[in-house]
PyMOL Python script that loads the backbone (N, CA, C, O; Angstrom):
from pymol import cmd

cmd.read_pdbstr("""\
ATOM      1  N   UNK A   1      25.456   8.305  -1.186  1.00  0.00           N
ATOM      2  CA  UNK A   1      25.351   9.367  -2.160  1.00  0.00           C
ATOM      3  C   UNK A   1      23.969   9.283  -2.820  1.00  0.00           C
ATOM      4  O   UNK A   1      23.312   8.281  -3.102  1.00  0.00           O
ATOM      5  N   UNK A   2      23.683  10.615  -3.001  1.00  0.00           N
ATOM      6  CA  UNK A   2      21.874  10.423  -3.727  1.00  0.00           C
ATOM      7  C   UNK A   2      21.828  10.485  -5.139  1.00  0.00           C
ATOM      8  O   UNK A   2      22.212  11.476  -5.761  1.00  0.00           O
ATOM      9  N   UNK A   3      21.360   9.437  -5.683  1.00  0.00           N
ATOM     10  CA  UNK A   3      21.637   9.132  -7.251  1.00  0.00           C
ATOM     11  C   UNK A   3      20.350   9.387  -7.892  1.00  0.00           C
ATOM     12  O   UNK A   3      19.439   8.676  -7.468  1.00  0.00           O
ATOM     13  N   UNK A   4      20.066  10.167  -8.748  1.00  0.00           N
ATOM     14  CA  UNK A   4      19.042  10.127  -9.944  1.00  0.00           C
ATOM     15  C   UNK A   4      19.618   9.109 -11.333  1.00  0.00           C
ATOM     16  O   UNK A   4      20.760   9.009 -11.781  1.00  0.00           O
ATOM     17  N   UNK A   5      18.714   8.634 -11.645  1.00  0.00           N
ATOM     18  CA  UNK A   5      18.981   7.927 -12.818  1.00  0.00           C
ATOM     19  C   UNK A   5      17.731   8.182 -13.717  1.00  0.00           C
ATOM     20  O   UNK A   5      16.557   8.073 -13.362  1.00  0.00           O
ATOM     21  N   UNK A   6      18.288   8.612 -15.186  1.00  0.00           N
ATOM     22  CA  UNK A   6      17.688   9.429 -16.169  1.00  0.00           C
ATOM     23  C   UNK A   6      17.709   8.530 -17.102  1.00  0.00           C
ATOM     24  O   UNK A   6      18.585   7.665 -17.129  1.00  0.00           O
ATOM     25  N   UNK A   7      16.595   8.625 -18.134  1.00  0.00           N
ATOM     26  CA  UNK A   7      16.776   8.023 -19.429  1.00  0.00           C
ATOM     27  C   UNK A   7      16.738   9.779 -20.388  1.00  0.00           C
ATOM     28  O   UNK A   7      16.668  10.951 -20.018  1.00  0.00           O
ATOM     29  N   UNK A   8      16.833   9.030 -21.813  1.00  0.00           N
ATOM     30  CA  UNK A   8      16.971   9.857 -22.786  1.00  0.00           C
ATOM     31  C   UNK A   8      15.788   8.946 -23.868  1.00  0.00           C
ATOM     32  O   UNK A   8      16.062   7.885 -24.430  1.00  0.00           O
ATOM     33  N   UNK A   9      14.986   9.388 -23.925  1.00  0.00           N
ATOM     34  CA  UNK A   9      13.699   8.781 -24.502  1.00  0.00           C
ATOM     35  C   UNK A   9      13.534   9.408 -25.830  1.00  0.00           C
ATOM     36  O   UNK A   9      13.311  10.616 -25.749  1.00  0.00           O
ATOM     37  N   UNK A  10      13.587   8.868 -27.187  1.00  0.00           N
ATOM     38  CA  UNK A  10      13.570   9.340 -28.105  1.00  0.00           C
ATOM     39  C   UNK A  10      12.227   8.688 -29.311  1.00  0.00           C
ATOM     40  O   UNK A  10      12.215   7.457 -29.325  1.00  0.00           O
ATOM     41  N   UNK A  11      11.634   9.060 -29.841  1.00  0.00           N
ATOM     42  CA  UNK A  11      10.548   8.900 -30.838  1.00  0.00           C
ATOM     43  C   UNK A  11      10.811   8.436 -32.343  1.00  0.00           C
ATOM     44  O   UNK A  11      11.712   9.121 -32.826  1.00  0.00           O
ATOM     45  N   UNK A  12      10.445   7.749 -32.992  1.00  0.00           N
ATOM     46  CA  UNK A  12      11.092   6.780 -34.005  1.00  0.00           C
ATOM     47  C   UNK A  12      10.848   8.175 -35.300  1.00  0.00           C
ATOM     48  O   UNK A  12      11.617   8.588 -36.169  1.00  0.00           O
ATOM     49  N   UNK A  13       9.540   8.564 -34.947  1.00  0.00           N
ATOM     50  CA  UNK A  13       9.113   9.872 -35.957  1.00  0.00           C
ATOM     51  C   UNK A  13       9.736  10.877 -35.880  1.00  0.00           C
ATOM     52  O   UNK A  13       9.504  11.681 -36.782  1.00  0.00           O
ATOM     53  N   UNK A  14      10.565  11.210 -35.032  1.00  0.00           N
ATOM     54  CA  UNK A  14      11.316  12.563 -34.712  1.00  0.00           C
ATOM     55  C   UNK A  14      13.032  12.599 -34.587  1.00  0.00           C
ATOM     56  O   UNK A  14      13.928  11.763 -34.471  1.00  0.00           O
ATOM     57  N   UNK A  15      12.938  13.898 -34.670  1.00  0.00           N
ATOM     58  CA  UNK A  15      14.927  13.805 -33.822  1.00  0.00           C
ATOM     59  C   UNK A  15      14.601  14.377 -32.474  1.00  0.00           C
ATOM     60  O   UNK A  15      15.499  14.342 -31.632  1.00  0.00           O
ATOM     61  N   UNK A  16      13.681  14.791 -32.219  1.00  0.00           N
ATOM     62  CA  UNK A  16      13.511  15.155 -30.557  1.00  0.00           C
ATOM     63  C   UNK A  16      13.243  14.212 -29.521  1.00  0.00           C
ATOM     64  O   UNK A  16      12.310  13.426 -29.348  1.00  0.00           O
ATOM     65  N   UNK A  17      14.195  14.450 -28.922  1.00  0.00           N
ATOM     66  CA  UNK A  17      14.421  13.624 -27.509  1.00  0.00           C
ATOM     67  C   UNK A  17      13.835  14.313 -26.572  1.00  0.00           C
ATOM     68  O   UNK A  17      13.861  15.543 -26.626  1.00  0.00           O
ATOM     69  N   UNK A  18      13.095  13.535 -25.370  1.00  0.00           N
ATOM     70  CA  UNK A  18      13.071  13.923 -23.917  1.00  0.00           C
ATOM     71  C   UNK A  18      13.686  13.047 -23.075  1.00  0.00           C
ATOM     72  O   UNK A  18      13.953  11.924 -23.501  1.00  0.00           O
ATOM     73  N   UNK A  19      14.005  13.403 -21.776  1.00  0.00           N
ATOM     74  CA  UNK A  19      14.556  12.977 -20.117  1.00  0.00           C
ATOM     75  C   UNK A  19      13.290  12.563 -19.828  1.00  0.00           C
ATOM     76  O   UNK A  19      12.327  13.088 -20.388  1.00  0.00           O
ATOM     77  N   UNK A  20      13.139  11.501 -18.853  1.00  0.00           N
ATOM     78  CA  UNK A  20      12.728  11.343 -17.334  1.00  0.00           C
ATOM     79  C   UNK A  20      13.418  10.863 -16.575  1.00  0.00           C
ATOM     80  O   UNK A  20      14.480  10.414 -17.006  1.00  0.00           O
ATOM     81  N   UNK A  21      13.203  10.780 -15.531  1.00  0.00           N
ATOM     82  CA  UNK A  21      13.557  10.749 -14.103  1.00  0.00           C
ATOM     83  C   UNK A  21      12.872   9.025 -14.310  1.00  0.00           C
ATOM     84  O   UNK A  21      11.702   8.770 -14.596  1.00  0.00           O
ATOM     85  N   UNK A  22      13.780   8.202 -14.113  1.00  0.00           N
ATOM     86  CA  UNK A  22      13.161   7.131 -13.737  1.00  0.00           C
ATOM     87  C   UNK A  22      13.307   6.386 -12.326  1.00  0.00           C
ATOM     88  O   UNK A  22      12.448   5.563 -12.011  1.00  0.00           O
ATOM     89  N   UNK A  23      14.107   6.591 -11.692  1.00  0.00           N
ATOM     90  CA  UNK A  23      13.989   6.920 -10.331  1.00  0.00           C
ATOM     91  C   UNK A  23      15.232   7.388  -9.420  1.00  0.00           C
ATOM     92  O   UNK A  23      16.186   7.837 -10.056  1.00  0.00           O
ATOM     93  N   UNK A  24      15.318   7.359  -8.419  1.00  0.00           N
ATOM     94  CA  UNK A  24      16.233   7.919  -7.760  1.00  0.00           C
ATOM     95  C   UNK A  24      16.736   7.175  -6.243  1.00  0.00           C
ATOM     96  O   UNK A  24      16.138   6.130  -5.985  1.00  0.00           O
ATOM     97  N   UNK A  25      17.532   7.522  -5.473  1.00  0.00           N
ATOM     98  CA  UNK A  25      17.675   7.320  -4.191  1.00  0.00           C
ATOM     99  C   UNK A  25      16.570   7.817  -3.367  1.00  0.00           C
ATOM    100  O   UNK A  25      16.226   7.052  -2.466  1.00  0.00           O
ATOM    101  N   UNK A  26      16.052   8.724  -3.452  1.00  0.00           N
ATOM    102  CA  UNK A  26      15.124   8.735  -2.599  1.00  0.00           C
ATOM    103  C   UNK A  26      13.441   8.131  -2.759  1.00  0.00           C
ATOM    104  O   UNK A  26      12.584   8.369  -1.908  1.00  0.00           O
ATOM    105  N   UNK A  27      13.231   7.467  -3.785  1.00  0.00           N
ATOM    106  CA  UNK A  27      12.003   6.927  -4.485  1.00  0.00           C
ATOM    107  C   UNK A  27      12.595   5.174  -4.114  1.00  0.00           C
ATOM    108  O   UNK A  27      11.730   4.304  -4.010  1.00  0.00           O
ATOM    109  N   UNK A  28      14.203   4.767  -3.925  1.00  0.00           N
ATOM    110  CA  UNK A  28      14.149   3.645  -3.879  1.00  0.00           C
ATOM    111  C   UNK A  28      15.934   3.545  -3.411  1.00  0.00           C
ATOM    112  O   UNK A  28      16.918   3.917  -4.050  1.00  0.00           O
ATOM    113  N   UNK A  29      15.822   2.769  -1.800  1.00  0.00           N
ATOM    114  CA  UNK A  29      16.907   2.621  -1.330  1.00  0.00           C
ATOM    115  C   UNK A  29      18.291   2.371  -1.678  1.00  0.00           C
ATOM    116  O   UNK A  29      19.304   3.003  -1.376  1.00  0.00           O
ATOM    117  N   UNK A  30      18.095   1.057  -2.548  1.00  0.00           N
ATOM    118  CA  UNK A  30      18.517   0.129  -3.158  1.00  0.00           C
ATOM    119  C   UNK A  30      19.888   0.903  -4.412  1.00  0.00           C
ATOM    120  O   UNK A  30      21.048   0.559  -4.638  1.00  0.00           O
ATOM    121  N   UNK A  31      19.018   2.043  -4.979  1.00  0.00           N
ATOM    122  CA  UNK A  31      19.738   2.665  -5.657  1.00  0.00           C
ATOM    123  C   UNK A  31      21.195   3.810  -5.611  1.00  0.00           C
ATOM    124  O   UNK A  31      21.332   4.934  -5.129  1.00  0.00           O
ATOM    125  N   UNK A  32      22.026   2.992  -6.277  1.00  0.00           N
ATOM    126  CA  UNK A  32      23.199   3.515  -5.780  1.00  0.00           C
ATOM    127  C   UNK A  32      24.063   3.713  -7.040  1.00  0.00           C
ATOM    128  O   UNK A  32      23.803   3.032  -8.033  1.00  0.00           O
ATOM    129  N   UNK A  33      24.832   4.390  -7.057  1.00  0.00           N
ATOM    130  CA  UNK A  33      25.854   4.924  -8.156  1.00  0.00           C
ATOM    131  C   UNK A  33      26.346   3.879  -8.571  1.00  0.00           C
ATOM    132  O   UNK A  33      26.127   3.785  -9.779  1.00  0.00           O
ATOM    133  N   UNK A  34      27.110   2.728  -8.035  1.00  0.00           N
ATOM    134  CA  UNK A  34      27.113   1.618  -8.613  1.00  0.00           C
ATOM    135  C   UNK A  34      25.948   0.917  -9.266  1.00  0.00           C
ATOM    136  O   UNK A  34      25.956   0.776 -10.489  1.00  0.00           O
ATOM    137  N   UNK A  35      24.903   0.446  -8.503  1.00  0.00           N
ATOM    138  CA  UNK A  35      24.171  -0.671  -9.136  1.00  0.00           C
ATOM    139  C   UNK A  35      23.276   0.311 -10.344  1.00  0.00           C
ATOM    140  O   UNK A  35      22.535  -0.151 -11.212  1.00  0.00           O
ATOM    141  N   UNK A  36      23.537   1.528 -10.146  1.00  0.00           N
ATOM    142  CA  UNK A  36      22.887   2.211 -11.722  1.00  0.00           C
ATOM    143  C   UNK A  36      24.184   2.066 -12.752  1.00  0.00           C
ATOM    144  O   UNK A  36      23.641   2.052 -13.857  1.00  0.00           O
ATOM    145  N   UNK A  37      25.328   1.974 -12.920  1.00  0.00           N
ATOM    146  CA  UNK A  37      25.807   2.034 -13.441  1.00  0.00           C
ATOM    147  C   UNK A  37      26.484   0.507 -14.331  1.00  0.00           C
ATOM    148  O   UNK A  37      27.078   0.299 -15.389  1.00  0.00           O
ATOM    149  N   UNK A  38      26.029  -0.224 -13.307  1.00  0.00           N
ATOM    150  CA  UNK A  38      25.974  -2.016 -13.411  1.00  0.00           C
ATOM    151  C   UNK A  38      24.780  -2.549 -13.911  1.00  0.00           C
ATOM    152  O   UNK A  38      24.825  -3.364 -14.832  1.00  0.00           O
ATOM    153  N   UNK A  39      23.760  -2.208 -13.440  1.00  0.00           N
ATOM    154  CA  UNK A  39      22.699  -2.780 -13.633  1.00  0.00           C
ATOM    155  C   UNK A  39      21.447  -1.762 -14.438  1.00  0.00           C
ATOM    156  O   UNK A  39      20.286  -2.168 -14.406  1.00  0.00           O
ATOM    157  N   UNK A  40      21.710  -0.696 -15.006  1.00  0.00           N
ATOM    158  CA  UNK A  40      20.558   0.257 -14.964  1.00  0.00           C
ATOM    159  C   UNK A  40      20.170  -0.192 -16.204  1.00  0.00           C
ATOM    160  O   UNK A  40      19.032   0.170 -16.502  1.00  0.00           O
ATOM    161  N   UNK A  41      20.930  -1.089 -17.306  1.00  0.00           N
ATOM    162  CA  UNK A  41      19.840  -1.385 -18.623  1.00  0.00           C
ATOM    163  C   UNK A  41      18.586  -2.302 -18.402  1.00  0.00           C
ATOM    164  O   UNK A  41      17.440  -2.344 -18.849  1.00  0.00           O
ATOM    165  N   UNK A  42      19.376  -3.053 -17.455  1.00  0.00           N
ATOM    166  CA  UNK A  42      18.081  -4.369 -17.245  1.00  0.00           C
ATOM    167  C   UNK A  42      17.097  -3.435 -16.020  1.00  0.00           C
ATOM    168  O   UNK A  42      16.083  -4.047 -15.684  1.00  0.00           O
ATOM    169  N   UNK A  43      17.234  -2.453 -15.537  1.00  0.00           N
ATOM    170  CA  UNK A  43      16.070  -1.748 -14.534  1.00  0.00           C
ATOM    171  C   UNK A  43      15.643  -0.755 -15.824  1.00  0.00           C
ATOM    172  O   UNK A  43      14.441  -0.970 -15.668  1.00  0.00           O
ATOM    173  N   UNK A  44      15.663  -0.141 -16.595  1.00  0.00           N
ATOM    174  CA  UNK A  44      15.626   0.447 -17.327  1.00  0.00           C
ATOM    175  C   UNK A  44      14.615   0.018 -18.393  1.00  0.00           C
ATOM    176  O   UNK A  44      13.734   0.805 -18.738  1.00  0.00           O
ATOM    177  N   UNK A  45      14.726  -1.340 -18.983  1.00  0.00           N
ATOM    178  CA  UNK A  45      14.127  -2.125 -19.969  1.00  0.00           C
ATOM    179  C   UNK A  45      12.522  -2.715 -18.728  1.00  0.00           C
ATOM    180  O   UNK A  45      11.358  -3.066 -18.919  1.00  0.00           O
ATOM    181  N   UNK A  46      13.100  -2.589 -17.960  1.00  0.00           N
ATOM    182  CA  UNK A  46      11.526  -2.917 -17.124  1.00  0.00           C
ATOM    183  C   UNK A  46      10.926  -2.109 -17.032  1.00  0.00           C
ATOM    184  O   UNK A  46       9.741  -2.201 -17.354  1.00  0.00           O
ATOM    185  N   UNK A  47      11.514  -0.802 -16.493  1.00  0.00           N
ATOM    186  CA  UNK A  47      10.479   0.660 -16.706  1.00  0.00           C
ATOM    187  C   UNK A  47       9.863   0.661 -17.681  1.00  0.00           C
ATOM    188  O   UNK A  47       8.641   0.516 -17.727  1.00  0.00           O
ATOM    189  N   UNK A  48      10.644   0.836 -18.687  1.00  0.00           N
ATOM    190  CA  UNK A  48      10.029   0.724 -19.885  1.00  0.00           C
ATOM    191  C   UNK A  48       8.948   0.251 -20.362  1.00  0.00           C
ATOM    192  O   UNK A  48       8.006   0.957 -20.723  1.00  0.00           O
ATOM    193  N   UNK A  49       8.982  -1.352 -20.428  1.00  0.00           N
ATOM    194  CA  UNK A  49       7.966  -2.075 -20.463  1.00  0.00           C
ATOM    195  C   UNK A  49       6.773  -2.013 -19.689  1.00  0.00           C
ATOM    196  O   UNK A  49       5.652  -2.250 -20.139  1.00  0.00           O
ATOM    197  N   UNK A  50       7.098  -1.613 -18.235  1.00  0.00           N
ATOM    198  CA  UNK A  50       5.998  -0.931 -17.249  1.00  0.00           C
ATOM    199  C   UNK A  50       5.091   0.513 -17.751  1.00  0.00           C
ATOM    200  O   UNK A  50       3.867   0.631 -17.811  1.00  0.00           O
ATOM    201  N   UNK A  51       6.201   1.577 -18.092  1.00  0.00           N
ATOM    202  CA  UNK A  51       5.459   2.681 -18.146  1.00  0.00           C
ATOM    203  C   UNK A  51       4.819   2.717 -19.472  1.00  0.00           C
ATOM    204  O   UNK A  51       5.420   2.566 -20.536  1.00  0.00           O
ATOM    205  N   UNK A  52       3.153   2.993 -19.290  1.00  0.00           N
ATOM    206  CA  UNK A  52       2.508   3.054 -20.805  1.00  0.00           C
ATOM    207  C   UNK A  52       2.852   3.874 -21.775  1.00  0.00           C
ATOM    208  O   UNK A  52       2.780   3.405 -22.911  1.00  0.00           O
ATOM    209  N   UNK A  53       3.433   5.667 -21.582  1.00  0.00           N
ATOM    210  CA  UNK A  53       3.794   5.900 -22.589  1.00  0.00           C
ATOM    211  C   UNK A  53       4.694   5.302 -23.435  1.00  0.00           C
ATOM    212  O   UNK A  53       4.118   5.075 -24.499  1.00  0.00           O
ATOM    213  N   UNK A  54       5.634   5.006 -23.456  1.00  0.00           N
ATOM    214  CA  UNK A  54       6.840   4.665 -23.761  1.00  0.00           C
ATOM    215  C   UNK A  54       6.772   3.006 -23.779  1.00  0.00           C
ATOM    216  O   UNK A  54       7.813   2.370 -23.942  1.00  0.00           O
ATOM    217  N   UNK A  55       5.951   2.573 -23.665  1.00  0.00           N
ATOM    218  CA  UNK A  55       5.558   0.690 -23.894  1.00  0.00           C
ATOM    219  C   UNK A  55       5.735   0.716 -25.275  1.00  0.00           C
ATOM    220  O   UNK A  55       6.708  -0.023 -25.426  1.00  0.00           O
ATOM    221  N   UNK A  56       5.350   1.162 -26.529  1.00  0.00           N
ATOM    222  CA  UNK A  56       5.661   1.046 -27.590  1.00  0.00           C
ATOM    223  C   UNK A  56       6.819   1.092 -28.135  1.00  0.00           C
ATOM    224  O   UNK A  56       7.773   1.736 -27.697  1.00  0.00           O
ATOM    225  N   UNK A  57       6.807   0.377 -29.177  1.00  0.00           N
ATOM    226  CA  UNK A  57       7.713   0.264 -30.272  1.00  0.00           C
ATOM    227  C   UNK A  57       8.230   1.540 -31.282  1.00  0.00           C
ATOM    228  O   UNK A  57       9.010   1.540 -32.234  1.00  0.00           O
ATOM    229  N   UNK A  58       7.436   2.629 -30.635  1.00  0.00           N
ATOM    230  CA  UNK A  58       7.629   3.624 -31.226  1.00  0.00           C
ATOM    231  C   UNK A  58       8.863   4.823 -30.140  1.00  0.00           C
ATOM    232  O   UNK A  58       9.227   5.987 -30.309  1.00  0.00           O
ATOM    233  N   UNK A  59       9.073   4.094 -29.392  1.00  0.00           N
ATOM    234  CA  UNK A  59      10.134   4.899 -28.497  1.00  0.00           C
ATOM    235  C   UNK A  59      11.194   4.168 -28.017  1.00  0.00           C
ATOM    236  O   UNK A  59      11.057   3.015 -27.607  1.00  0.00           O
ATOM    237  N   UNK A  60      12.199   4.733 -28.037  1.00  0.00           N
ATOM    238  CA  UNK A  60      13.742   3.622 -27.966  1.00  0.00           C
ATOM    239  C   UNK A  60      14.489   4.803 -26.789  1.00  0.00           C
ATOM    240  O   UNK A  60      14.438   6.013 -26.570  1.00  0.00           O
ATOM    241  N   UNK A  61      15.230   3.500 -26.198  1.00  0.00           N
ATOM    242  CA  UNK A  61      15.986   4.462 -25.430  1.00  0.00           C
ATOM    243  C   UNK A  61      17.243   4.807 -25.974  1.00  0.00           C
ATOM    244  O   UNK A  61      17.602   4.094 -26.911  1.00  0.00           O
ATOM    245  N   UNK A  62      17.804   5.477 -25.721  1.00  0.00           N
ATOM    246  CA  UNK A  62      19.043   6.272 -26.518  1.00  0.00           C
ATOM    247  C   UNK A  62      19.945   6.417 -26.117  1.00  0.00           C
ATOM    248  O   UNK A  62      20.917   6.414 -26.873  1.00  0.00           O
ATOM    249  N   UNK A  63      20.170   6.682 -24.305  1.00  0.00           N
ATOM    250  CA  UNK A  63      20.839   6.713 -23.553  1.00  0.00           C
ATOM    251  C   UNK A  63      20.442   6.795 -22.278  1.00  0.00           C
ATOM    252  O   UNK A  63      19.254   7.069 -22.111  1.00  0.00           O
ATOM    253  N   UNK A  64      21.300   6.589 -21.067  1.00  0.00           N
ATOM    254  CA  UNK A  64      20.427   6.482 -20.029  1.00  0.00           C
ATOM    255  C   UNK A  64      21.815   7.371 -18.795  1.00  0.00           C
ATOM    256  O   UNK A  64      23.011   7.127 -18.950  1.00  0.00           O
ATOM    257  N   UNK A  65      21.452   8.062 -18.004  1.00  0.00           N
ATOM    258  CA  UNK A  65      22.851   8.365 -16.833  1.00  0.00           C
ATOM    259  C   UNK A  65      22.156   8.323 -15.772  1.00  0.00           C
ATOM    260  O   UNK A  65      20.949   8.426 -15.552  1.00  0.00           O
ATOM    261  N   UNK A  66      23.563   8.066 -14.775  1.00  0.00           N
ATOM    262  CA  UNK A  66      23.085   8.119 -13.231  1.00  0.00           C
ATOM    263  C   UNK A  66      23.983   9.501 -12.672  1.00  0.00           C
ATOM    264  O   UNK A  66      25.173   9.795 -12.559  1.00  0.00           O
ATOM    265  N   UNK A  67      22.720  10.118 -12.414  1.00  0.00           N
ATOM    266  CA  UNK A  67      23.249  11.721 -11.888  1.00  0.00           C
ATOM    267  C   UNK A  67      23.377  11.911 -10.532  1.00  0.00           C
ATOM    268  O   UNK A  67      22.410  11.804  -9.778  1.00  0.00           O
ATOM    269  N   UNK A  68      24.810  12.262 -10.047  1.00  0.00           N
ATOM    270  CA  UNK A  68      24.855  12.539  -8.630  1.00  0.00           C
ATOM    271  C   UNK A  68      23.788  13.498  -7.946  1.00  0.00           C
ATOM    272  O   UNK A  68      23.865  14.686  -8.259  1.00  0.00           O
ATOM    273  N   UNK A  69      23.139  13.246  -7.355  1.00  0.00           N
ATOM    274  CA  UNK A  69      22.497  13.882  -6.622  1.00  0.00           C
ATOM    275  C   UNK A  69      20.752  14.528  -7.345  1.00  0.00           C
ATOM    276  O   UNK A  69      20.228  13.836  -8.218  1.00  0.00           O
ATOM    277  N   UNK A  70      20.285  15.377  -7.038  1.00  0.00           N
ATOM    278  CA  UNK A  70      18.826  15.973  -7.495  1.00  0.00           C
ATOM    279  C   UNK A  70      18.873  16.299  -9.105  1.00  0.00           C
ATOM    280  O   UNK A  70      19.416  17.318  -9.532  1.00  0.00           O
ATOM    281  N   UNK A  71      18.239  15.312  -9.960  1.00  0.00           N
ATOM    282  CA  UNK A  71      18.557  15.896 -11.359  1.00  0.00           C
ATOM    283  C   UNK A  71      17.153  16.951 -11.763  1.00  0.00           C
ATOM    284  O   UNK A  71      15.998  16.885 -11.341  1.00  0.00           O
ATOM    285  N   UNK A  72      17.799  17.937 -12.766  1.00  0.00           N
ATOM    286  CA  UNK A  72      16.267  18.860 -12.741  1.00  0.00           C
ATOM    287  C   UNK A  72      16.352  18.549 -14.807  1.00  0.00           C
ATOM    288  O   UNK A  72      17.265  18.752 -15.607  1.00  0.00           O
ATOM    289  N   UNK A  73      15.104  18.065 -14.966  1.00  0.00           N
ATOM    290  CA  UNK A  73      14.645  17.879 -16.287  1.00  0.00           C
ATOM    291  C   UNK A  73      15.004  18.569 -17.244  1.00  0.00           C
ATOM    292  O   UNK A  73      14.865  19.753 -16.937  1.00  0.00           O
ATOM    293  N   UNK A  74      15.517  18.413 -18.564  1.00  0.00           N
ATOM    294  CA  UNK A  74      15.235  18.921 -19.513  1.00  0.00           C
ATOM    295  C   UNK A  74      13.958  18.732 -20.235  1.00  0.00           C
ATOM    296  O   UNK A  74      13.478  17.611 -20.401  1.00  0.00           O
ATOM    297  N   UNK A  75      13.094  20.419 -20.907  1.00  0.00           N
ATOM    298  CA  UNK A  75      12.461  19.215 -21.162  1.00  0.00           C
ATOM    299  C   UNK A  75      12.096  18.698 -22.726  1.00  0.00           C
ATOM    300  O   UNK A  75      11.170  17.911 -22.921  1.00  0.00           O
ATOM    301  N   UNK A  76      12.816  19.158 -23.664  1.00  0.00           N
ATOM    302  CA  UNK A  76      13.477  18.179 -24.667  1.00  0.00           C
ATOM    303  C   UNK A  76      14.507  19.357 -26.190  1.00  0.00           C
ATOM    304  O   UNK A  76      14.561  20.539 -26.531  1.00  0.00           O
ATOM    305  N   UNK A  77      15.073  18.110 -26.581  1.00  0.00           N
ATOM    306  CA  UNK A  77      16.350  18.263 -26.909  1.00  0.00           C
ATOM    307  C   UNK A  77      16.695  17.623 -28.191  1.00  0.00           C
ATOM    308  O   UNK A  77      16.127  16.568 -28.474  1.00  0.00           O
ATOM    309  N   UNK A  78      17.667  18.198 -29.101  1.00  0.00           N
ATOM    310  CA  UNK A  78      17.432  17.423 -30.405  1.00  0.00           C
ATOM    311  C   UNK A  78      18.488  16.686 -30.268  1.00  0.00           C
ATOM    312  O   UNK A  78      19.350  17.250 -29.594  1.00  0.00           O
ATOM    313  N   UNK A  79      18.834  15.409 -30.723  1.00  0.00           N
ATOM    314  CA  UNK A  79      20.266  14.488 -31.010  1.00  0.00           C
ATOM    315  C   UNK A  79      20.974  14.706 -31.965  1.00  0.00           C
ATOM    316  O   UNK A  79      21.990  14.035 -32.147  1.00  0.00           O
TER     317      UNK A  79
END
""", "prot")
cmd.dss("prot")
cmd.show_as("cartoon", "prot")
cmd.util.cbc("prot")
cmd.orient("prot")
């Protein structure tokens, strides 16, 4: 099954949230509806720390899902 797995990226200054796409089944084999759903905080907290926007202390994650199949962006949203 082809899994997208999404965060919900939110700003310490704001109530507006955005999505990304942090990766998917087709960006990376490995990824599967299970092991996103088992494992996606600790893959999640590495993105994080990897990707420069969002390296700061000024962005928290909020929530995170693993979407069956092609997810298409929002592109942001209030909580």
């Amino acid at each position: 099954m082809f899994v997208t797995v999404v965060a919900v990226l939110c700003h310490f200054s704001s109530t507006a949230c955005i999505e990304e796409i942090v990766t998917s089944s087709a960006l990376d084999s490995a990824v599967t509806f299970q092991s996103c759903a088992i494992g996606g905080q600790a893959g999640l907290a590495k993105w994080k720390e990897d990707h420069p926007v969002y390296r700061s202390e000024n962005w928290h994650i909020q929530r995170y899902k693993c979407v069956p199949g092609d997810y298409k962006l929002i592109a942001q949203h209030k909580i």
